[in-house]
C-alpha positions in Angstrom: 107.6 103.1 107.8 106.6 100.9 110.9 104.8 102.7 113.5 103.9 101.0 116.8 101.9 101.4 119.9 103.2 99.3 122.9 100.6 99.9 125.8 101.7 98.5 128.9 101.5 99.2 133.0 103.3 102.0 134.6 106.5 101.0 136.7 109.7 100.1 134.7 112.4 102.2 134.3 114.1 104.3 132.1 117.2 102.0 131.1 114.6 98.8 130.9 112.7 100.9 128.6 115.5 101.8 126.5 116.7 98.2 126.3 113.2 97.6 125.1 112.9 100.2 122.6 116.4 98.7 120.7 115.5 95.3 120.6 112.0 96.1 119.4 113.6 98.5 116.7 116.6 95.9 115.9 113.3 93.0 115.5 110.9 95.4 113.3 113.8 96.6 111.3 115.4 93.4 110.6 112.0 92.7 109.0 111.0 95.9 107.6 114.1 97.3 106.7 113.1 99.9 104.3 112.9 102.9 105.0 114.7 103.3 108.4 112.2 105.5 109.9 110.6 103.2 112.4 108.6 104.9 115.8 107.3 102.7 118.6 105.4 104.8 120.8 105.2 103.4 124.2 101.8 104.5 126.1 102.1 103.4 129.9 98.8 103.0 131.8 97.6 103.0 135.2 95.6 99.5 136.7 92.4 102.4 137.0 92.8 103.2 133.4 92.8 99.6 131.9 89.6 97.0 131.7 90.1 93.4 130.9 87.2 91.5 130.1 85.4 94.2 131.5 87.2 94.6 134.6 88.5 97.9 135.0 91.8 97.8 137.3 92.6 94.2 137.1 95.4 92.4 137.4 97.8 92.2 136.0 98.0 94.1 133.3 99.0 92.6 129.8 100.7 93.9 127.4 99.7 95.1 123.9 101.6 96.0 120.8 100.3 97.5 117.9 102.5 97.5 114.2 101.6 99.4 111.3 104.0 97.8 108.8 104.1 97.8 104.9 102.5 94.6 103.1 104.8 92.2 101.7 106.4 90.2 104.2 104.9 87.4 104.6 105.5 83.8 106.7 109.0 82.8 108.5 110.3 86.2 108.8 106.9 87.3 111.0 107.2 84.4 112.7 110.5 85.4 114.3 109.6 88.9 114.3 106.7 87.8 116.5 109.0 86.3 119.0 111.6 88.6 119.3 108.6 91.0 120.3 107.7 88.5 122.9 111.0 87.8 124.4 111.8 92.1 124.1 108.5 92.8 125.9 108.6 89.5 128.2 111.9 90.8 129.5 110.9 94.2 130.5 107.6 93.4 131.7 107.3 89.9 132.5 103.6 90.0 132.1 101.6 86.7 131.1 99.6 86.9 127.9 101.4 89.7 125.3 99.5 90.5 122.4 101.0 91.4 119.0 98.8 93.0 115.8 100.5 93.5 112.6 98.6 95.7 110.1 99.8 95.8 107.2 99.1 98.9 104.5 99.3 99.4 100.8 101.6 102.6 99.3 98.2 104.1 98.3 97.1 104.3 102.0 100.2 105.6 103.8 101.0 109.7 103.4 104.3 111.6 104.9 104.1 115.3 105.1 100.4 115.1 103.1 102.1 113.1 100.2 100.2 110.0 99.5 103.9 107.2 99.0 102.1 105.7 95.8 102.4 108.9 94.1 105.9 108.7 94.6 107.4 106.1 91.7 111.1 106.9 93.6 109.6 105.2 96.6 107.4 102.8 95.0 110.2 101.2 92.7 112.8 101.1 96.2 110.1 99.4 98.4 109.1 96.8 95.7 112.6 95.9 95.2 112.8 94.9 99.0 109.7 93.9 99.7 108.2 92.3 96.3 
């Protein structure tokens, strides 16, 4: 169920990116292994199309990752999670001050193909058991 949004600048290649995209899957699904359906989105973003602290087209730009994960994880595990995403991103990037957000979401907030995964004791009984 995770579902990310890295925004970062244009500029690194396709085989960077890839490297990226397995260690961020290999750290989000070492931590959220259930179900294996993660999707990191990456959203690349010219200086003109970026403002930090109100400056639009500064530089450089850093780095943003958004996770929407499932609740239940909680303390060491995040912990590494969060740096793993740091080193992943660091090494592609190599951008001062990355920013990670984890939201977390309830069964009763999450739908796939319009069915809300509460309603679905299958998947309710198969998360609990790995999540608590």
């Amino acid at each position: 169920m995770p579902v990310g949004y890295l925004d970062v600048p244009v500029g690194v290649d396709l085989d960077r990116k890839k490297d990226l995209m397995a260690a961020i899957y290999a750290a989000v699904s070492e931590v959220y292994p259930f179900p294996d359906d993660t999707r990191i989105f990456l959203r690349e973003w010219a200086a003109d199309s970026v403002s930090q602290n109100g400056l639009l087209g500064s530089e450089p730009i850093r780095p943003a990752l958004t996770l929407h994960v499932p609740k239940g994880v909680d303390g060491e595990p995040i912990r590494v999670l969060m740096r793993k995403l740091n080193d992943a991103v660091g090494l592609a990037y190599q951008l001062p001050d990355f920013i990670t957000f984890l939201h977390e979401h309830s069964l009763d907030v999450v739908a796939v193909n319009g069915t809300v995964l509460a309603d679905d004791q299958q998947r309710v009984e198969a998360q609990t058991k790995v999540y608590g």
